[in-house]
Structure formats: structure tokens, C-alpha cells
KOLBA-403793 format. One line per field, with one value per atom (N, C-alpha, C): residue in one letter; atom name; x negated, y, z negated. Coordinates in steps of 0.2 Angstrom, whole numbers, plus 5000, padded with zeros to 4 digits. Each point is the difference from the previous one (the first is absolute). Layout:
r (a  ...)
a (CA  ...)
xx (X  ...)
yy (Y  ...)
zz (Z  ...)
This chain:
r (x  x  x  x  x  x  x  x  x  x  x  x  x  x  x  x  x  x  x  x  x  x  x  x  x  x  x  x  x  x  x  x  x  x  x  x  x  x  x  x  x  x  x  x  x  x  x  x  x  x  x  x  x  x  x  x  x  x  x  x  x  x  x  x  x  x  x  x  x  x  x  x  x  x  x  x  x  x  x  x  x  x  x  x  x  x  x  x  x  x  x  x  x  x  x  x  x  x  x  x  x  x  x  x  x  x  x  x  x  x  x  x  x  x  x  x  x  x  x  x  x  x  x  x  x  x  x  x  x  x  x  x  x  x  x  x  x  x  x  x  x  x  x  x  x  x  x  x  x  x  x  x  x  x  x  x  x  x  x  x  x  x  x  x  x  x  x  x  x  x  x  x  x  x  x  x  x  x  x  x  x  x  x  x  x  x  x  x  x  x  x  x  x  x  x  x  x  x  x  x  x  x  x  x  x  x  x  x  x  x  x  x  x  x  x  x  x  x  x  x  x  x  x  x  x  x  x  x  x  x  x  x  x  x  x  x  x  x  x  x  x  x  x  x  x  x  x  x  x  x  x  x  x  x  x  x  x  x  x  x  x  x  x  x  x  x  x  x  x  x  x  x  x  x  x  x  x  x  x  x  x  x  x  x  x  x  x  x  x  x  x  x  x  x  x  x  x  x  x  x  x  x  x  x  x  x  x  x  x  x  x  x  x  x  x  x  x  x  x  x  x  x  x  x  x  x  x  x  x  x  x  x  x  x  x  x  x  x  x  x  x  x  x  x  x  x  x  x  x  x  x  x  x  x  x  x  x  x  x  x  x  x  x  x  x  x  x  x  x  x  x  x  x  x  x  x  x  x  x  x  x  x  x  x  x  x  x  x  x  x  x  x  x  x  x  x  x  x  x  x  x  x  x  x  x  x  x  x  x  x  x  x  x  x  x  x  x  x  x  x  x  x  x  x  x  x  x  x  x  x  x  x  x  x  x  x  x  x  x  x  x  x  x  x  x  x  x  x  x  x  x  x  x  x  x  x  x  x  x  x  x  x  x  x  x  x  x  x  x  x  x  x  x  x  x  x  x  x  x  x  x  x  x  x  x  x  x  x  x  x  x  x  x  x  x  x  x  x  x  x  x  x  x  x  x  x  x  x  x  x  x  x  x  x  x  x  x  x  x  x  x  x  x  x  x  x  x  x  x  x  x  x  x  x  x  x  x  x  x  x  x  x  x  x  x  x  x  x  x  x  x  x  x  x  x  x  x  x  x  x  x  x  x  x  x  x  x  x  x  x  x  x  x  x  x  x  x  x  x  x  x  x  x  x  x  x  x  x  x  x  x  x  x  x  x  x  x  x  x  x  x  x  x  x  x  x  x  x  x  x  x  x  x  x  x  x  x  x  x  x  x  x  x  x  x  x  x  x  x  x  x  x  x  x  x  x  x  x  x  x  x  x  x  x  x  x  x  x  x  x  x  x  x  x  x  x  x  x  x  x  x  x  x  x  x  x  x  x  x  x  x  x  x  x  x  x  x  x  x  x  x  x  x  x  x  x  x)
a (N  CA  C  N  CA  C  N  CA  C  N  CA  C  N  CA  C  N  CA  C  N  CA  C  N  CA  C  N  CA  C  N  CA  C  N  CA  C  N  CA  C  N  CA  C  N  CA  C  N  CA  C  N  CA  C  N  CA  C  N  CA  C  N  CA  C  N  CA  C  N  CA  C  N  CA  C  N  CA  C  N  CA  C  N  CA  C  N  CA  C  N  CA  C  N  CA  C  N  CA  C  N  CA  C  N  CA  C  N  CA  C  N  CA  C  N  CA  C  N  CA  C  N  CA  C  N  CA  C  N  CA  C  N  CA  C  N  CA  C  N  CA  C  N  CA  C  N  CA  C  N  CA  C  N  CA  C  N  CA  C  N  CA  C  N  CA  C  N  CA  C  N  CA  C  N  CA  C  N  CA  C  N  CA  C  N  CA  C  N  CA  C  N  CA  C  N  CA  C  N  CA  C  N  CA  C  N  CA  C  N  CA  C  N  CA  C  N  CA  C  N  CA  C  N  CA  C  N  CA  C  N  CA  C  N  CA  C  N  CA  C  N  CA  C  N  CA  C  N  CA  C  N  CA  C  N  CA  C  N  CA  C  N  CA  C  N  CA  C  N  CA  C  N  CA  C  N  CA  C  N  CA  C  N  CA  C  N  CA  C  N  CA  C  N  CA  C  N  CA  C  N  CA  C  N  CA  C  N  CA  C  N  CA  C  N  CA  C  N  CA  C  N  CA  C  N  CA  C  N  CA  C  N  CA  C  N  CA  C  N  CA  C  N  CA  C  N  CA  C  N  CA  C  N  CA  C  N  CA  C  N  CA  C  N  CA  C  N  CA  C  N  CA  C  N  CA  C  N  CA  C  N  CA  C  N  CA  C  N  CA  C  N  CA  C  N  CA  C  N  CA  C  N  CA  C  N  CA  C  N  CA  C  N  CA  C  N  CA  C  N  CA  C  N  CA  C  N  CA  C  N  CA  C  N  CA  C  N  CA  C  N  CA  C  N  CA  C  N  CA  C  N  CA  C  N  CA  C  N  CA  C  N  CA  C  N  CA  C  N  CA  C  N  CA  C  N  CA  C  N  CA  C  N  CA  C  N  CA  C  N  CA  C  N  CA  C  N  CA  C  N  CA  C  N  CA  C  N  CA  C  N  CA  C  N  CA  C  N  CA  C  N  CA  C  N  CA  C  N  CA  C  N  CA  C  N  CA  C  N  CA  C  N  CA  C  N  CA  C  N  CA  C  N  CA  C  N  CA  C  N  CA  C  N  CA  C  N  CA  C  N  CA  C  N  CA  C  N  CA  C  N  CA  C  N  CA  C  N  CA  C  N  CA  C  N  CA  C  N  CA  C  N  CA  C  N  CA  C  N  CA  C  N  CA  C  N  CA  C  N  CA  C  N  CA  C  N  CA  C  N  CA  C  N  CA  C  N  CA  C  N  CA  C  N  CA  C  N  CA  C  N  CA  C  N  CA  C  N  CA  C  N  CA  C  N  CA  C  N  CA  C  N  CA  C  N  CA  C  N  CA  C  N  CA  C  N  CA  C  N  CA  C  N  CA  C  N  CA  C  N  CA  C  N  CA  C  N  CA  C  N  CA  C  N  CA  C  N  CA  C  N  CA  C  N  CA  C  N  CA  C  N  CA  C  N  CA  C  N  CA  C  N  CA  C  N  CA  C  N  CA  C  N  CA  C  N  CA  C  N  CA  C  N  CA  C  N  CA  C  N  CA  C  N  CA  C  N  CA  C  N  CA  C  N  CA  C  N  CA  C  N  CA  C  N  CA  C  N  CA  C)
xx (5406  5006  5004  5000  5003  5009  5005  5004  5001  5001  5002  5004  5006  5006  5002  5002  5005  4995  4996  4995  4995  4998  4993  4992  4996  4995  4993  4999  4995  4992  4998  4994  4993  5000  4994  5000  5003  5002  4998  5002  5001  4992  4998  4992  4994  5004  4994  5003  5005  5000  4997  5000  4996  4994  4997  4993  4998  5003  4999  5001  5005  5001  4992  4998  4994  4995  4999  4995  4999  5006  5002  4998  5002  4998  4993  4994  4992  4999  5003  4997  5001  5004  5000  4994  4996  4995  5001  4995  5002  5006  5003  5005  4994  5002  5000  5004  4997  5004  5001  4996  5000  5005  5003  5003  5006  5005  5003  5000  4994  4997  4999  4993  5000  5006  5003  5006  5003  5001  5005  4995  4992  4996  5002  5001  5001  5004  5005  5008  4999  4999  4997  4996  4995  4994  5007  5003  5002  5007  5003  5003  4999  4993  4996  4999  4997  4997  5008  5006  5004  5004  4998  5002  4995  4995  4996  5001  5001  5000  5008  5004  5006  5002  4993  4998  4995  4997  4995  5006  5005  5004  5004  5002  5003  4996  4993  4997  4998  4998  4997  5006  5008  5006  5000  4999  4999  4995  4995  4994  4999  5006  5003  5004  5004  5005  4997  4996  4996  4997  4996  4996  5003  5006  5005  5001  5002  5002  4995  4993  4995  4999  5001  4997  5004  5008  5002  5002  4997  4998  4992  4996  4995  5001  5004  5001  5003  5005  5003  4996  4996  4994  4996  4998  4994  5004  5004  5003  5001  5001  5001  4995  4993  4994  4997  5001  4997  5001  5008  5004  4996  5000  4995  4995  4994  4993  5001  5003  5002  5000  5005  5002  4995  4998  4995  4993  4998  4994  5001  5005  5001  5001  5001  5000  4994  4994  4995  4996  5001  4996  5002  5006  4999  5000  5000  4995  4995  4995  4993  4999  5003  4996  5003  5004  5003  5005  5002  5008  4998  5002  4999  5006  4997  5004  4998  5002  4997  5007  4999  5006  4997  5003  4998  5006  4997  5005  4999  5007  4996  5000  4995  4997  5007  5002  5006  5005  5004  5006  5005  5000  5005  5000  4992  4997  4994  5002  4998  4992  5003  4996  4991  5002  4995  4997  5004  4999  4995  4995  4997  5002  4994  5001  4997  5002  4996  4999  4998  4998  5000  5002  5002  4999  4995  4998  4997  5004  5000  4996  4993  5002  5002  4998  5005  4995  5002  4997  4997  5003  4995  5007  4997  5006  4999  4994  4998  5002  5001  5004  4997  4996  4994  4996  4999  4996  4992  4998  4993  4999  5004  4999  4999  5001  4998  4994  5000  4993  5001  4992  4997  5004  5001  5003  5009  5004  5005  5003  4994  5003  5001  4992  5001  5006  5003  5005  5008  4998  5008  5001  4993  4999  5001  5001  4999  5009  5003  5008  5002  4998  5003  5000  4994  4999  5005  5001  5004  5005  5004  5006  5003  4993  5003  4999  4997  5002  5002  5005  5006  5007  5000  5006  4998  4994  4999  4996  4999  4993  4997  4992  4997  4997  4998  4998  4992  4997  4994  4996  4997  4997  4995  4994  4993  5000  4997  4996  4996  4995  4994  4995  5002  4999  5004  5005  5005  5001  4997  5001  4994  4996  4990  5001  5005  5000  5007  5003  5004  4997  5003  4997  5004  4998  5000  5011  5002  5008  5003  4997  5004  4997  4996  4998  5004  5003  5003  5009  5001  5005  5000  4995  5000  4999  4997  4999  5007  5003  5008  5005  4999  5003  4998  4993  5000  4999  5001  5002  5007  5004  5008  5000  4997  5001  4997  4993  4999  5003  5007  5006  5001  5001  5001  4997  4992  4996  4994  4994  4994  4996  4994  4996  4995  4993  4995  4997  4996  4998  4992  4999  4991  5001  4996  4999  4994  4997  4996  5005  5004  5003  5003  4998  5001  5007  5003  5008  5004  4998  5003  4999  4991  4999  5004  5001  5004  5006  5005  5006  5000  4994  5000  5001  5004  4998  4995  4996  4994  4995  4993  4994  4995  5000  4994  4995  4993  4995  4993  4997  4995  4994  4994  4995  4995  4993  4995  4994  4997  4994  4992  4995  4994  4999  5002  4999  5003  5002  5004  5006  5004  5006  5005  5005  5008  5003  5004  5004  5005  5006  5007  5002  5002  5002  5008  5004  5007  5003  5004  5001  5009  5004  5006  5001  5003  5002  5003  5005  5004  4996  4994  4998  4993  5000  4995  5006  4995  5003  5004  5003  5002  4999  4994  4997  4999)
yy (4257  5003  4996  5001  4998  5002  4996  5002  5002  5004  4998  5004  4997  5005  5002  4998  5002  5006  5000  5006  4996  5005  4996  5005  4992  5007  4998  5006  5000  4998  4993  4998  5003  4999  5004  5008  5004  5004  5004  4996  5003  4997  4996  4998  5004  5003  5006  5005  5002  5005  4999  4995  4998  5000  4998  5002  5008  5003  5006  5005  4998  5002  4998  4992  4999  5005  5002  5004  5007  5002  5008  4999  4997  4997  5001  4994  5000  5007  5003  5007  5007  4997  5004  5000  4993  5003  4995  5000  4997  5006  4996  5004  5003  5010  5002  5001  4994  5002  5006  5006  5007  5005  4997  5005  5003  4997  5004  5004  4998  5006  5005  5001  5003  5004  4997  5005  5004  4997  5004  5007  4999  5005  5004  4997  5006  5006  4992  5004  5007  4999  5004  5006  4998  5006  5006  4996  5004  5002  4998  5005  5005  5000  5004  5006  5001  5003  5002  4995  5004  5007  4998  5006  5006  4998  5004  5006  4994  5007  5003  4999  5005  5003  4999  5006  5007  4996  5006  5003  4997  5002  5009  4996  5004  5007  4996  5006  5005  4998  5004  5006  4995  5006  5006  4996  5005  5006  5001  5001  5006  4997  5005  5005  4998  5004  5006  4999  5004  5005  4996  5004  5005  4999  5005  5006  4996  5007  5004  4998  5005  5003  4997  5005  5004  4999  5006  5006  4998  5004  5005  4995  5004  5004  5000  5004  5007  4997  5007  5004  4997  5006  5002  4996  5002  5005  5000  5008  5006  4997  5005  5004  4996  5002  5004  4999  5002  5006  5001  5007  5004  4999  5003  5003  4994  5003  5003  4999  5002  5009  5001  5007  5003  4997  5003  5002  4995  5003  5005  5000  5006  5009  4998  5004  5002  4995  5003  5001  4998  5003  5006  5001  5009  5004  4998  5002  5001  4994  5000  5006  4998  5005  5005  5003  5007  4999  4995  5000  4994  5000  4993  4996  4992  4995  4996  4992  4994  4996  4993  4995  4993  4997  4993  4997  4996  4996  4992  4995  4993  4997  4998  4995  4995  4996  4994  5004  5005  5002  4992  4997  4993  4996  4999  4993  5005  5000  5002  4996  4992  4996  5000  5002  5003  5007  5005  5006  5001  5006  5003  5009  5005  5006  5002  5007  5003  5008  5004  5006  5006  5003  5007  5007  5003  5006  5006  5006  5004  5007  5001  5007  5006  5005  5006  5003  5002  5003  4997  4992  4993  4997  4998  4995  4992  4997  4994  4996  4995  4997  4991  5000  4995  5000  4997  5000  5003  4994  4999  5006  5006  5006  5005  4999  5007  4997  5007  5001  4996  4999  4996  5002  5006  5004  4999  4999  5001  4994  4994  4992  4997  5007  4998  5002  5005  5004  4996  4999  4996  4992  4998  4992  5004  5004  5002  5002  5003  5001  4993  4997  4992  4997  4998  4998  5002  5009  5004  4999  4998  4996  4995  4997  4992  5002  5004  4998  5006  5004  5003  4995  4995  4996  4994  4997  4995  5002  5003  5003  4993  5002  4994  5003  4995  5003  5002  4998  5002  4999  5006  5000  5005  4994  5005  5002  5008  5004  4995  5004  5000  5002  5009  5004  5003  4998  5001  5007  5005  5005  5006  4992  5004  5003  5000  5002  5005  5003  5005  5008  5005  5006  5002  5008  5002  4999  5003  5001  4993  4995  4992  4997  5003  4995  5005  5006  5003  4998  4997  4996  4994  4997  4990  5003  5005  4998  5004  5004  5001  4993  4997  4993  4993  5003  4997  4999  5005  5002  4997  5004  4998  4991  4997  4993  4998  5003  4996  5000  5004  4998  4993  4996  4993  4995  5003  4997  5001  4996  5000  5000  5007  4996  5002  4997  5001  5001  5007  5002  5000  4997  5002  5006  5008  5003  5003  5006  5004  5006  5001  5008  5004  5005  5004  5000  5002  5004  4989  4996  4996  4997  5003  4997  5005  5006  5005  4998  4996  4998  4993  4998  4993  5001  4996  4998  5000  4994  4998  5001  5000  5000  4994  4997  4994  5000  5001  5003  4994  4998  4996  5006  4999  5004  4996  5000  4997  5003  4999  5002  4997  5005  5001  4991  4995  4992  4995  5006  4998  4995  5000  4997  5004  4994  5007  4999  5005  5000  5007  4995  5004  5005  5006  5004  5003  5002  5000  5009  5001  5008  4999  5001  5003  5006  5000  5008  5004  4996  5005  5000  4996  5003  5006  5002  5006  5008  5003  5006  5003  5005  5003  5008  5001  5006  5003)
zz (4887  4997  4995  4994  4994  4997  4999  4998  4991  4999  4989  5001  4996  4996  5006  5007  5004  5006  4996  5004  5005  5006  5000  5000  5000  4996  5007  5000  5008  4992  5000  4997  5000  5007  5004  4997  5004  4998  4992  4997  4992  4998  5005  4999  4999  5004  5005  4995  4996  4999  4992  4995  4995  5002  5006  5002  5000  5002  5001  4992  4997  4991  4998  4998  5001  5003  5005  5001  4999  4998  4999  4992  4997  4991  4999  5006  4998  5003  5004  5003  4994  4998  4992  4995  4999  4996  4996  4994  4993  4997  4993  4999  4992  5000  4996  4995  4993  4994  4997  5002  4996  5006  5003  5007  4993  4998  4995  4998  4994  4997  5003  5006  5006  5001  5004  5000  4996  4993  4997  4996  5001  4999  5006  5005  5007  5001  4997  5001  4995  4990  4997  5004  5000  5004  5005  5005  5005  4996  4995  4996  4997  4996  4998  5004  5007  5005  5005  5000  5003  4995  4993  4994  5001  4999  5001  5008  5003  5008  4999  4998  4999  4994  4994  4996  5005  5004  5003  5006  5002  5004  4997  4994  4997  4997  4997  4998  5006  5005  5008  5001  4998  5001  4995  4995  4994  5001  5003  5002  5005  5004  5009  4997  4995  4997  4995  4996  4994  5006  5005  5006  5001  5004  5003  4994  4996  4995  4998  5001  4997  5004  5008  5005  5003  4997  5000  4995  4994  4993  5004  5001  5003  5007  5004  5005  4996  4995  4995  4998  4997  4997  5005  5005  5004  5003  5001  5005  4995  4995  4994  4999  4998  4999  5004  5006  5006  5000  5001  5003  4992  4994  4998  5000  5001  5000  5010  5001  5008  4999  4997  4998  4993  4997  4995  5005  5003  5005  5004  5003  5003  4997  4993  4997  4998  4997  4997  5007  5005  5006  5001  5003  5000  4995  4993  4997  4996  5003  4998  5007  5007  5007  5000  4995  5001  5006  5002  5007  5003  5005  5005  4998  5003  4998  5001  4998  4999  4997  5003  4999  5000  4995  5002  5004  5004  5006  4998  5000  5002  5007  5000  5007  5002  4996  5002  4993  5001  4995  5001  5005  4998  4995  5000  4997  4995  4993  4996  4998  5001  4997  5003  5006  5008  5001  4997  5002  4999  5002  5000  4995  5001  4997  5004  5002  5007  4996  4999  4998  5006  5001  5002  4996  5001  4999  5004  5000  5003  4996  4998  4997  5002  4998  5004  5007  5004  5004  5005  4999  5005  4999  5009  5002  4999  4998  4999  4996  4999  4996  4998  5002  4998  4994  4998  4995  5000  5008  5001  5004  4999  5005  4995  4993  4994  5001  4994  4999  4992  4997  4994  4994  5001  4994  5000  5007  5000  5000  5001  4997  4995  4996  4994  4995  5003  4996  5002  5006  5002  4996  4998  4997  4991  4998  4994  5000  5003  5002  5000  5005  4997  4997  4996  4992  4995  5002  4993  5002  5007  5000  4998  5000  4997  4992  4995  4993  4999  5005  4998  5001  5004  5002  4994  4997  4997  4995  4996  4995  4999  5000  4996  4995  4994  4993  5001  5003  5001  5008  5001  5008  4999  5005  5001  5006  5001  5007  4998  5006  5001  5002  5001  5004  5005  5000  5004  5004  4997  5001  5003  5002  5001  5006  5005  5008  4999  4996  5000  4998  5003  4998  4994  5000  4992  5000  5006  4998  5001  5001  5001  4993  4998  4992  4997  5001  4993  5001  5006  5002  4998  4999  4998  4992  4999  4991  4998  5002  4996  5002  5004  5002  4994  5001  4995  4992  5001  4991  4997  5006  5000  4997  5006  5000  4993  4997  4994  4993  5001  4995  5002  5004  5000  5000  5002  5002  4998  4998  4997  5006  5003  5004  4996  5002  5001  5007  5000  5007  5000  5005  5001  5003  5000  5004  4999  5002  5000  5001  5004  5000  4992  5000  4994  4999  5005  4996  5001  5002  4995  4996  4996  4995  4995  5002  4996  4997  5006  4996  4997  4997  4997  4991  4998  4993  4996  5007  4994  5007  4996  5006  4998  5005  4998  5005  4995  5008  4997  5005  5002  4997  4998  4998  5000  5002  4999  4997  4993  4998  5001  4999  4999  5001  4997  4999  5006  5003  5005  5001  4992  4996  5005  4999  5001  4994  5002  4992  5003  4998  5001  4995  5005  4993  5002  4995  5000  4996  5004  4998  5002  4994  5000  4999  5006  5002  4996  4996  4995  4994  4999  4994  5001  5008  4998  4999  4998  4997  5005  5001  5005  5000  4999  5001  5007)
């Protein structure tokens, strides 16, 4: 035990603790000249990357927000469009089938994003309301009602048949071709068919022909320029 300056000082003591500073110092390693720099690239970097994550913060919120707003712009229209072609099907069904009914329904009405569309068709004098329960003729008529539903609610500038009309009889094609006559004020179709009375209401005729060389060759006939004798 040492006295200095009115104090005393434990020698031992402070022996052991300059030993132990010493050991704690080599257990450190050599010293890195570049640890500064080192750092102060870190510290940099982790400013960098901490800007960066509370721009993407920011942008994500900006993101959830735009979302909302479209998806409830898109539920406006989608109910809007729907009750549409929802009520235009029903009308070209009863009549393309001369009576009955038909509706479109949604599977999930909560959740737009999810729903489904279920079809409902009833013609006259059948209580069936299935689809896979008509006959060939009356799916292809009720798929031709729905089509004409959707480009009376939205017209498109051009649309192809393709037959569409191979499995209907004589009063259900003279039903889809005044329907679709009406509609070709908006709309451009080209139809493939073989049946007469809807080549009768066409513009133009464009037919496949095969000669003697056994060539094809397309031949083309407007309507309005043959004579009308």
C-alpha cells in the first residue's frame, strides 16, 4: 500500500488491473490503419440504404393508396357494366327464343376481384336452367345472346363468327341475322357460315373456290353492286 497526495493507493491492485488493460489491448489484434476509412464507407453505405428503405417506404404507401382508388373506380364500372350486359342478355335471349329468360348472376357479388359469372337460362316451355341441360342449338344461341350483350354494353370495331350459327334452325338464324344486322351499325363482323339467309344479309361475300389445277383462289361479291332485278 502506497501513500501519494494524501491518498492511498492499493499497488497490487492497480497491478493486476494494468495487467488485465494489457491483455484486453493483445486480445484486440494488430491495429487496423484502414478501420476509419472503413467506417466512414459504412457509416455512408448505411445512409445510403437507410434513404433508400424510406423512399420504398414511402413509395409502397403511395402504391396501397393509388390501389384503393383503382379498386374502387373498378368496382364502379364493374357493377355498372355488368347490370348492362346483365340486362342486355336477357333481352336478346327472349328474343333470339321467342320468351323465356336468362340472367347473369355473380358467384362472390362481395368480392369483385374473385367473383365468378354463373349463367342462368331458362327457354320457354322448359324449366331447366343449366346450361349443360340444352340442347347444341340452344347453347349456341344463348352464347351468341351473350356475345351480343357484351358489344351492345361495349361495341367492339371488329369481330369474327365463325359459324356460329351452324346448329340453329331456320326462325333462330332469322333472329341472330336481324340482331345482327342492327349491331353491324357499330360494328364490323366478318362471319364464316354456310347458311343462306345469313349470307343474304352480308355486305360483301368472300368464298373459297378450287380449280381444275387444283389452285384456290378467293372470289369476292358485293352485294350492293349486283343488280336488283
Amino acid at each position: 500500500m502506497a501513500v501519494h497526495g494524501g491518498a492511498a493507493i492499493d499497488v497490487e491492485a492497480t497491478r493486476a488491473r494494468i495487467d488485465e488493460i494489457r491483455r484486453q489491448v493483445r486480445r484486440l489484434g494488430p491495429i487496423n490503419a484502414e478501420a476509419p476509412d472503413d467506417y466512414r464507407e459504412n457509416r455512408e453505405r448505411h445512409e445510403f440504404l437507410t434513404t433508400q428503405l424510406r423512399d420504398l417506404a414511402d413509395a409502397e404507401a403511395q402504391l396501397r393508396a393509388a390501389i384503393e382508388v383503382l379498386s374502387g373506380e373498378i368496382r364502379i364500372r364493374f357493377s355498372a357494366t355488368f347490370e348492362k350486359d346483365a340486362a342486355a342478355f336477357s333481352e336478346y335471349f327472349t328474343a333470339f327464343f321467342g320468351g323465356g329468360s336468362a340472367q347473369l348472376t355473380l358467384t362472390n357479388p362481395d368480392d369483385f376481384a374473385t367473383t365468378g359469372i354463373e349463367i342462368e337460362a331458362q327457354p320457354p316451355g322448359k324449366r331447366i336452367k343449366t346450361l349443360s341441360l340444352l340442347s347444341g342449338g340452344e347453347r349456341s344461341l344463348t352464347a351468341v345472346a351473350l356475345l351480343f350483350a357484351l358489344l351492345t354494353a361495349n361495341p367492339a370495331p371488329f369481330v369474327v363468327l365463325d359459324e356460329v350459327d351452324a346448329a340453329l334452325d331456320e326462325a333462330n338464324v332469322g333472329r341472330f341475322t336481324a340482331a345482327l344486322k342492327k349491331l353491324a351499325e357499330r360494328t364490323q363482323f366478318l362471319v364464316v357460315t354456310h347458311n343462306r339467309r345469313t349470307v343474304e344479309v352480308a355486305d360483301a361475300i368472300y368464298g373459297v373456290s378450287m380449280g381444275r389445277d387444283g389452285v384456290s383462289k378467293v372470289l369476292s361479291l358485293k352485294l350492293g353492286d349486283v343488280p336488283q332485278n
